[in-house]
C-alpha positions in Angstrom: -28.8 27.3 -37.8 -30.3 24.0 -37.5 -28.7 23.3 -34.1 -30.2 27.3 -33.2 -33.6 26.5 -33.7 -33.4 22.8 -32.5 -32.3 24.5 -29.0 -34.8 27.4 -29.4 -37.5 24.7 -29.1 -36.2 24.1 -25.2 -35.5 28.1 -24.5 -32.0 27.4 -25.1 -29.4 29.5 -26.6 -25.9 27.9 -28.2 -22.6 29.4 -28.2 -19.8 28.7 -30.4 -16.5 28.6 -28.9 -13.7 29.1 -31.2 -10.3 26.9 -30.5 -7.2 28.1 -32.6 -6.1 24.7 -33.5 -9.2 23.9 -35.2 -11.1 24.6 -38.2 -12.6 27.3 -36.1 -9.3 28.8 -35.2 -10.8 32.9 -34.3 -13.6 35.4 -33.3 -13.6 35.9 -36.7 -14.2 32.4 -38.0 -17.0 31.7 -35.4 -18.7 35.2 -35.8 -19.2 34.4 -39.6 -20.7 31.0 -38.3 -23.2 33.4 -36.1 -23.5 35.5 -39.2 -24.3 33.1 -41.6 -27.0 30.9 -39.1 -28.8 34.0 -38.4 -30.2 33.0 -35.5 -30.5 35.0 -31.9 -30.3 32.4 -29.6 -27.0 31.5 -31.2 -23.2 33.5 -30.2 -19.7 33.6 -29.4 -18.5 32.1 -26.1 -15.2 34.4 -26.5 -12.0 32.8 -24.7 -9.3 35.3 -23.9 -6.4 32.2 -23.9 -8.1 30.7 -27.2 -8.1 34.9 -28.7 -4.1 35.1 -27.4 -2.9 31.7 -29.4 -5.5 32.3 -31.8 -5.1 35.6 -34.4 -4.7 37.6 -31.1 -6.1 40.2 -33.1 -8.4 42.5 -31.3 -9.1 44.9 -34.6 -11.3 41.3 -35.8 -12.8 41.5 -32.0 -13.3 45.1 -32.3 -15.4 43.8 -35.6 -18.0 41.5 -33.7 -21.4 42.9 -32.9 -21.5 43.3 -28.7 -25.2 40.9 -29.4 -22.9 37.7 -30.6 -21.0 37.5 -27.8 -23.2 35.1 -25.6 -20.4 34.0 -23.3 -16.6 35.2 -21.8 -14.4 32.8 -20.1 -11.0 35.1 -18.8 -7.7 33.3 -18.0 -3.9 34.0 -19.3 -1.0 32.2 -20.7 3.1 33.4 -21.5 2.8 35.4 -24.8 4.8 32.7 -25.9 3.2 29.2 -26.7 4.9 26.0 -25.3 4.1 24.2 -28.3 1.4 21.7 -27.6 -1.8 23.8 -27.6 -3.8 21.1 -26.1 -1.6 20.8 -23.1 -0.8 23.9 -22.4 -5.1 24.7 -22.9 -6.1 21.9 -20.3 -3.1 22.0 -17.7 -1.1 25.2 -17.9 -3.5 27.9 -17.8 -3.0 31.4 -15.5 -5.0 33.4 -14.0 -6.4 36.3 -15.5 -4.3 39.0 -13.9 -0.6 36.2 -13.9 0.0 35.9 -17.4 0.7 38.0 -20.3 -2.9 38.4 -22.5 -4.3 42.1 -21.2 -7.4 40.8 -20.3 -8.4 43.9 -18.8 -8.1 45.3 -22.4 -10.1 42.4 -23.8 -12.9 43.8 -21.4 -13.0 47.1 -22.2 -13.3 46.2 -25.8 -15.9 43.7 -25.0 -17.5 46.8 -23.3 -17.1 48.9 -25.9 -19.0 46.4 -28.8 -21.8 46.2 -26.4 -21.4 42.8 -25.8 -23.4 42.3 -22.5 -22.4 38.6 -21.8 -21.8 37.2 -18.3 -18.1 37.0 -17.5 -17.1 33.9 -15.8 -13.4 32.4 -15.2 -12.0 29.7 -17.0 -8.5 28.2 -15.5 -7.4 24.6 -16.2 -3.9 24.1 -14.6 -2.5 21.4 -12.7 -0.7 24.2 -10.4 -4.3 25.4 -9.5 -5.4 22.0 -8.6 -3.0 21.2 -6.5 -3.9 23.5 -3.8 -7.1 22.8 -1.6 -10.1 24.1 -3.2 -11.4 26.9 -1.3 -7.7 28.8 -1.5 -8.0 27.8 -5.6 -11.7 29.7 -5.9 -10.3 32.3 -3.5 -7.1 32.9 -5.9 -9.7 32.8 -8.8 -12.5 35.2 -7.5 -9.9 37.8 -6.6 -7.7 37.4 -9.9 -11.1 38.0 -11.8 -11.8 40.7 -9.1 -8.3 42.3 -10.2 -8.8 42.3 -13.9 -12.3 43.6 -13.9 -11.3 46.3 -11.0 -8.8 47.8 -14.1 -11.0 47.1 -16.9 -13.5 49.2 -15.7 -11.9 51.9 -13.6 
């Protein structure tokens, strides 16, 4: 809360980002944060990898109010985990529509909780950075292209 109304002062809003190996570890943890601060310049910044190896539980997203959801980053990993979190979270990353999370689910659920937060893509992989940077935005702008073209119809 304090944080909230520090930024408020400059027009800005904060956004929580949950990461599973912390003591943040789900959308559920950081929307009672949101809850409990009370403040409307404060939200969720709602990862899909962080949602996958966090509770992957989309009944706790379905739970969120669409107004705490400030921020979506979309990406995708294995369903299984390669063991180090942090290393697979800052260098093995997929796109949104290579990997196993249904991000085109997450979406529509998104949608549906009337969450009206700007979707933007989030991929840190040393695969990605290997190729030259216009064909990496290019593989990024259509893989987000993909995923929103069959979350909404």
């Amino acid at each position: 809360a304090g944080l909230c109304d520090r930024a408020k002062e400059h027009n800005i809003g904060c956004a929580i980002e949950f990461l599973p190996w912390t003591g943040i570890k789900d959308v559920t943890a950081a929307a009672e944060i949101v809850r409990r601060a009370g403040r409307a310049n404060g939200g969720i910044l709602f990862d899909t990898w962080h949602h996958l190896r966090g509770s992957n539980d989309d009944d706790a997203l379905r739970a969120v109010p669409g107004a705490f959801i400030h921020a979506i980053q979309v990406n995708s990993a294995p369903a299984t985990a390669n063991g180090n979190p942090m290393v697979e979270s800052m260098h093995e990353r997929l796109l949104p529509d290579e990997g196993d999370i249904d991000v085109a689910n997450l979406i529509g659920i998104l949608d549906s909780i009337g969450s009206k937060a700007a979707i933007g893509i989030e991929v840190f992989s040393d695969e990605l950075n290997k190729l030259p940077p216009t064909e990496a935005a290019h593989r990024c702008v259509e893989a987000t292209k993909h995923v929103m073209a069959k979350a909404r119809g």
